[in-house]
N, CA, C and O atoms as a DFTB+ gen file, in Angstrom:
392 C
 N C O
     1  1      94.969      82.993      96.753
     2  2      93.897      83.371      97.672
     3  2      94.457      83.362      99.093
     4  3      94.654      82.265      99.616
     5  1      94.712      84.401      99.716
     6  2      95.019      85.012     101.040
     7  2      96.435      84.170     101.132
     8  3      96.613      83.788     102.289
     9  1      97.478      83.781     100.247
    10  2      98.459      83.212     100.254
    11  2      98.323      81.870     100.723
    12  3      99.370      81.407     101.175
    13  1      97.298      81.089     100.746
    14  2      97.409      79.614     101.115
    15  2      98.324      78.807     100.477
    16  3      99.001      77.946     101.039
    17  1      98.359      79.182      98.880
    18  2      99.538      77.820      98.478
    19  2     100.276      78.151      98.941
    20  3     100.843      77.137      99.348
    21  1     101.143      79.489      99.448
    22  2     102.843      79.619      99.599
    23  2     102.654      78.849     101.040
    24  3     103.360      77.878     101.310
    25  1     101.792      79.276     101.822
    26  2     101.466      78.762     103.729
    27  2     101.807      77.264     103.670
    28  3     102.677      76.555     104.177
    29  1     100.439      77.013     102.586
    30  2     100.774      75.635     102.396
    31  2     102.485      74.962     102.356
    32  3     102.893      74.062     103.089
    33  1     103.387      75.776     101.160
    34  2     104.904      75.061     100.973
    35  2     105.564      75.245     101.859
    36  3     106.730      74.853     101.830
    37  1     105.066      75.885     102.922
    38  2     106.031      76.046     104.295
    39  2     105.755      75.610     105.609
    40  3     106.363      75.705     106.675
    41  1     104.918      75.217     105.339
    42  2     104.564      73.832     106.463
    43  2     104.326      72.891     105.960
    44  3     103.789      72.691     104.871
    45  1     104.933      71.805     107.159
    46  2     105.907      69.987     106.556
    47  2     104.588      69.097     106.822
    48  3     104.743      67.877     106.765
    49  1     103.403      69.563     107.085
    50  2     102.334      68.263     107.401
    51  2     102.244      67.630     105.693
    52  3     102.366      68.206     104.612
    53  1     102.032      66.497     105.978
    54  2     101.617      65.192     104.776
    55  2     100.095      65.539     104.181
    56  3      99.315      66.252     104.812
    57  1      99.893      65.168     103.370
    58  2      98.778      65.549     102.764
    59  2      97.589      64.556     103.343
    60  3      96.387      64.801     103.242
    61  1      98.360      62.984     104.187
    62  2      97.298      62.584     104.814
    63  2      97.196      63.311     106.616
    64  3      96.202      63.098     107.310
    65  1      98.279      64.066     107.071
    66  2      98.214      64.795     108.257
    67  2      97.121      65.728     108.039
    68  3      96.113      65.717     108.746
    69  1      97.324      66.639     106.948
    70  2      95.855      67.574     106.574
    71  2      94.918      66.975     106.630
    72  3      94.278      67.257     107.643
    73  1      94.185      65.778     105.640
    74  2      93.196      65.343     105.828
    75  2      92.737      65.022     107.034
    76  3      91.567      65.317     107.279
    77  1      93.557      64.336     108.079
    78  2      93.228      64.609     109.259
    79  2      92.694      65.399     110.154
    80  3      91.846      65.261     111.036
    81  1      93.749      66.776     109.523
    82  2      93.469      67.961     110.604
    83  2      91.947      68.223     109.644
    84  3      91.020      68.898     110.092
    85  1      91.923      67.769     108.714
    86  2      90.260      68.258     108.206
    87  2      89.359      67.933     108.975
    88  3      88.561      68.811     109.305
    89  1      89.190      66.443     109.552
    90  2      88.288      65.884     109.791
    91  2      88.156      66.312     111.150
    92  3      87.050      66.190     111.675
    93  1      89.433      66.959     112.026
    94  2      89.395      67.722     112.944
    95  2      88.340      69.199     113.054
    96  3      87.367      69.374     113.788
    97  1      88.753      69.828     112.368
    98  2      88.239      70.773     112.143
    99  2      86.377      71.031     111.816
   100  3      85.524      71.905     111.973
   101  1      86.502      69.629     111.274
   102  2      84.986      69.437     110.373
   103  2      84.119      68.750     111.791
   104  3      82.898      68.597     111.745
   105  1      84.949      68.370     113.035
   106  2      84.702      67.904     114.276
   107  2      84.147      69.274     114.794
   108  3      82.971      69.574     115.000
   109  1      84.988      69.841     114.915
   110  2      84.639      70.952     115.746
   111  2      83.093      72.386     115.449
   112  3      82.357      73.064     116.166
   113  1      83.346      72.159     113.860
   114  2      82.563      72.876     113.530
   115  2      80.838      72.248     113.851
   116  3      79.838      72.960     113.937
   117  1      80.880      71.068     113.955
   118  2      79.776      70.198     114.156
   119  2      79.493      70.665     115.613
   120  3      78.453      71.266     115.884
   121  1      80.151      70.463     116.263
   122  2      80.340      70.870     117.389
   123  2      79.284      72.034     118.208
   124  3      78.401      72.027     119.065
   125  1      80.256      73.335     117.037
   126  2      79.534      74.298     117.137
   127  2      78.331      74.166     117.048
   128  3      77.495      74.081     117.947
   129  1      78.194      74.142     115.789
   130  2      76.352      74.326     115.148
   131  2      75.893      73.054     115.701
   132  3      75.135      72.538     114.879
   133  1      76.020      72.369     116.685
   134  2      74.910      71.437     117.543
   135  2      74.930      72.385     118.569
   136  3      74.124      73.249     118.226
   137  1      75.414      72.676     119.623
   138  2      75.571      74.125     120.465
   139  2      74.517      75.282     119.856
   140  3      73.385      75.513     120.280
   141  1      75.132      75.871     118.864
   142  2      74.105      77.127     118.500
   143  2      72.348      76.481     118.232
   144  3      71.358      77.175     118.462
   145  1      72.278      74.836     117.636
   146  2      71.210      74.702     117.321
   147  2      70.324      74.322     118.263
   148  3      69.102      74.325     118.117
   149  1      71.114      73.887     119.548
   150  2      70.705      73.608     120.880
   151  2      70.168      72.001     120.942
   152  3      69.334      71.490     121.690
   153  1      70.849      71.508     120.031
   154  2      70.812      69.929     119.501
   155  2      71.063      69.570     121.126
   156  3      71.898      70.203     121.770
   157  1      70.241      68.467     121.741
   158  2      70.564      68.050     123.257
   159  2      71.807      67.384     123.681
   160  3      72.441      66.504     123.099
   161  1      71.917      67.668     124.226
   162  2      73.710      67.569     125.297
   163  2      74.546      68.352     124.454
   164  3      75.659      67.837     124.346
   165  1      74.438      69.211     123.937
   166  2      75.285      70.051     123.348
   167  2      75.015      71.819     123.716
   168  3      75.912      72.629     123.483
   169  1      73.897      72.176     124.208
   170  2      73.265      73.237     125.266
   171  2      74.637      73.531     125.569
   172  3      75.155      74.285     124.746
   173  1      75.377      73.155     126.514
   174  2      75.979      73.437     127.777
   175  2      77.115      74.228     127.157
   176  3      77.472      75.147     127.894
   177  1      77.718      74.148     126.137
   178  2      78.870      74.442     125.425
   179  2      78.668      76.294     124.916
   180  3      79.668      77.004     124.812
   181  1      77.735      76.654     124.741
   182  2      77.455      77.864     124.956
   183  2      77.734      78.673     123.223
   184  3      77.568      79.880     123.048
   185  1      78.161      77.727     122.136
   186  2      78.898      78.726     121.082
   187  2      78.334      79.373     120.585
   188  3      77.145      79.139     120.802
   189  1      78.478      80.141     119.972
   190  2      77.927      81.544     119.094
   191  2      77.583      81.009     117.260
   192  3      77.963      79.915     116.842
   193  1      76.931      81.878     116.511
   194  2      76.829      82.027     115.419
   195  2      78.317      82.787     115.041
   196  3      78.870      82.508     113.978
   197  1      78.772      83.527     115.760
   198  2      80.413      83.521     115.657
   199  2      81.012      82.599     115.672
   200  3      81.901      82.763     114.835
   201  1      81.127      81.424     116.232
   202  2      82.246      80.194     116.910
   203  2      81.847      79.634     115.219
   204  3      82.769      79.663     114.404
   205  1      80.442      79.132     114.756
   206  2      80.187      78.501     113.817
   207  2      81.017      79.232     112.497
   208  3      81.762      78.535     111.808
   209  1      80.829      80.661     112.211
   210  2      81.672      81.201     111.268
   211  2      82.749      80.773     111.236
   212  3      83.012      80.064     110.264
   213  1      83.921      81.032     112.360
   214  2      85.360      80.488     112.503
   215  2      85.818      79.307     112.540
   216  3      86.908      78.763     112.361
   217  1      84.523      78.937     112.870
   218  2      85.168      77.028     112.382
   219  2      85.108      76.329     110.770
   220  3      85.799      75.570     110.091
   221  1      83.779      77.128     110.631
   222  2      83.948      76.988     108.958
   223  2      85.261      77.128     108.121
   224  3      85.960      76.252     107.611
   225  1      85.398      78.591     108.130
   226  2      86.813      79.030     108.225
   227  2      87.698      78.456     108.142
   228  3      88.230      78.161     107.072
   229  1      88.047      78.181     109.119
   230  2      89.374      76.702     109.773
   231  2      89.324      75.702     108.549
   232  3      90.171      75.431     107.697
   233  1      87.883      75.193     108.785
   234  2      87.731      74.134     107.992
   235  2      88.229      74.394     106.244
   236  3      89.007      73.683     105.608
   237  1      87.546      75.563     105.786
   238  2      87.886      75.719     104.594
   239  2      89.612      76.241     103.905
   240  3      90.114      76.023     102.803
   241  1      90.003      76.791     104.801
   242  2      91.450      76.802     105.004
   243  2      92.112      76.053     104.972
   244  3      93.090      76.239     104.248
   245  1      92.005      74.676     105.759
   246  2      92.201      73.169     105.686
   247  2      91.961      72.860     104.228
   248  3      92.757      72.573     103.334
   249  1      90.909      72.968     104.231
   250  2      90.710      72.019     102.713
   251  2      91.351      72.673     101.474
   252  3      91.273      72.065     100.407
   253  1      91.893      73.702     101.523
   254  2      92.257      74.353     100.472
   255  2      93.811      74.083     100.539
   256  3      94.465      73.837      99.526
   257  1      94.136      74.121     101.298
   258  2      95.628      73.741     102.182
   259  2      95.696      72.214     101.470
   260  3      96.856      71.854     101.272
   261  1      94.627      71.217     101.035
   262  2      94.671      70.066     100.621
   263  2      95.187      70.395      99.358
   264  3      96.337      70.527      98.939
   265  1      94.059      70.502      98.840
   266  2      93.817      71.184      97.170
   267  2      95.406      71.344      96.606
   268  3      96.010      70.726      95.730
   269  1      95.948      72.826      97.802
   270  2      97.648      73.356      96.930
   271  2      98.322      72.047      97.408
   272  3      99.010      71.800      96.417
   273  1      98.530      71.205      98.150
   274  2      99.533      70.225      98.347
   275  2      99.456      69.726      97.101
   276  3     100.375      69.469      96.323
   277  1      98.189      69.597      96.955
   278  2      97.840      68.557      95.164
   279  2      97.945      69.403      94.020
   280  3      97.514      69.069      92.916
   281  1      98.422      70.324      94.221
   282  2      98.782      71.139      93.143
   283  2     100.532      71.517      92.835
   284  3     101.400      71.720      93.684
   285  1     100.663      71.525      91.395
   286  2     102.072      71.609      91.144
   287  2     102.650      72.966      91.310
   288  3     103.854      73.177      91.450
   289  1     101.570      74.024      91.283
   290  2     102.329      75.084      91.231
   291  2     101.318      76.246      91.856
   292  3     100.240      75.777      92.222
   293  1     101.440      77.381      92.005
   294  2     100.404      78.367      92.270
   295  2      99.490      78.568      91.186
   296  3      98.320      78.327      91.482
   297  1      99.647      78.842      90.324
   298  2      98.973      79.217      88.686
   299  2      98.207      77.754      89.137
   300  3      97.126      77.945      89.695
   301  1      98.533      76.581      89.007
   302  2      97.570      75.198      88.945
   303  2      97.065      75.010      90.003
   304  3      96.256      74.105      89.793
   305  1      96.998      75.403      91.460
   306  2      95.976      75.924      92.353
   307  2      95.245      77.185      92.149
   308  3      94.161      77.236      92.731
   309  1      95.566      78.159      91.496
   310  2      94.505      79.116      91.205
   311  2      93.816      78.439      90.147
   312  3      92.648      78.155      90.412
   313  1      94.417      77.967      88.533
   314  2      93.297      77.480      87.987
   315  2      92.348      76.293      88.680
   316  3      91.192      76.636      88.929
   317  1      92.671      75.153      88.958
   318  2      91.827      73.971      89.538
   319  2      90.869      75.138      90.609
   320  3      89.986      75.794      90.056
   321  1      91.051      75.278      91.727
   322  2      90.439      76.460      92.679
   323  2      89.002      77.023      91.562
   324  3      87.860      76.581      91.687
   325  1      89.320      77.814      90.765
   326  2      88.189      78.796      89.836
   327  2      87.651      77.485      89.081
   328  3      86.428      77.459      88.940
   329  1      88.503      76.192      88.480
   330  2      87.407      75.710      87.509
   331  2      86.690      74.483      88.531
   332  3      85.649      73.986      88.100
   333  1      87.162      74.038      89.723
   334  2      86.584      73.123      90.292
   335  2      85.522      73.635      90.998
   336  3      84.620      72.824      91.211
   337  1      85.286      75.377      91.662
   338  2      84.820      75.496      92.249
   339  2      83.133      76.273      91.024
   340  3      82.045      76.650      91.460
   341  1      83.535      76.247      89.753
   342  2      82.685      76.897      89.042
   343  2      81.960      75.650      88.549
   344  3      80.784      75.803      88.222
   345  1      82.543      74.340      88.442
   346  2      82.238      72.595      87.867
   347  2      80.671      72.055      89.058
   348  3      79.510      71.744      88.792
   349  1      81.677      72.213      90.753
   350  2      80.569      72.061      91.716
   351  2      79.851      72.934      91.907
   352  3      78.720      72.495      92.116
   353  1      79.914      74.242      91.961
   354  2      78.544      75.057      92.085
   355  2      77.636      75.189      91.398
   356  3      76.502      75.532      91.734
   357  1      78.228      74.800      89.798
   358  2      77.115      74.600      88.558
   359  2      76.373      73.516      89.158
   360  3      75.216      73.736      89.517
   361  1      77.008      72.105      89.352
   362  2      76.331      70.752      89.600
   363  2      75.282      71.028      90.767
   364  3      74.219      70.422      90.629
   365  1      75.393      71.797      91.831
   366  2      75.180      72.365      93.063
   367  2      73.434      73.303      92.367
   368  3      72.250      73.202      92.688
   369  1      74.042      73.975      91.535
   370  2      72.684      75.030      91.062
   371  2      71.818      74.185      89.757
   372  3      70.796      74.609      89.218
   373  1      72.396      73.132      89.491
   374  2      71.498      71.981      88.482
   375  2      70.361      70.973      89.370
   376  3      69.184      70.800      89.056
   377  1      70.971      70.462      90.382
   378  2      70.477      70.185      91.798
   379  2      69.427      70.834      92.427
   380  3      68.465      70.194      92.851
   381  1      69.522      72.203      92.546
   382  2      68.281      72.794      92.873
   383  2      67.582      73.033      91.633
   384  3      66.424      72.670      91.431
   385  1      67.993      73.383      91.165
   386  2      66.511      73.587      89.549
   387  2      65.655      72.305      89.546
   388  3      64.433      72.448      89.515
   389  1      66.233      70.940      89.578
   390  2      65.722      69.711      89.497
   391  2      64.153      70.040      90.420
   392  3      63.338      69.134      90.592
C-alpha cells in the first residue's frame, strides 16, 4: 500500500521512535480538529477541514509504518494489514448493531 513497507526498510527510526512520532502526529491532529471545532483557546490557530485531513494522514502513515516494522516481510504486512483491518472493522460494525 503506496509502498510503506519498502519506506518503512529504509528509514533507521526504532519502532519505539515511531511510536513516538505517532503520538506526535496524533498531537497535532487533535490540534487541528479543536481549531476547526472552535473548541476554546484553540480559535486562534485558524485550521481547515483540510489541515484535519492531512494530519489524519500523517497519522495513519505513522501507524502503518508501525505495523511493517512488525512485520517480517511485505506479503506479512499485506496479509496482517487486510486481516487485522477486516477483524476491527467487523468488531467496529458488531458495536454499532449492539
Amino acid at each position: 500500500m503506496f509502498d510503506i513497507y519498502d519506506l518503512t526498510q529504509k528509514d533507521p527510526k526504532s519502532l519505539q521512535e515511531r511510536a513516538l512520532k505517532l503520538a506526535e502526529e496524533a498531537g497535532e491532529l487533535a490540534q487541528a480538529v479543536l481549531s476547526v471545532t472552535k473548541a476554546p483557546g484553540s480559535e486562534y490557530k485558524a485550521h481547515s477541514l483540510g489541515d484535519v485531513r492531512e494530519e489524519a494522514v500523517d497519522a495513519a502513515i505513522v501507524a502503518l509504518s508501525i505495523l511493517a516494522q512488525a512485520s517480517s516481510s511485505r506479503e506479512d504486512f499485506d496479509a496482517e494489514l487486510d486481516r487485522l483491518m477486516a477483524l476491527k472493522c467487523s468488531k467496529w460494525q458488531e458495536k454499532l448493531s449492539e
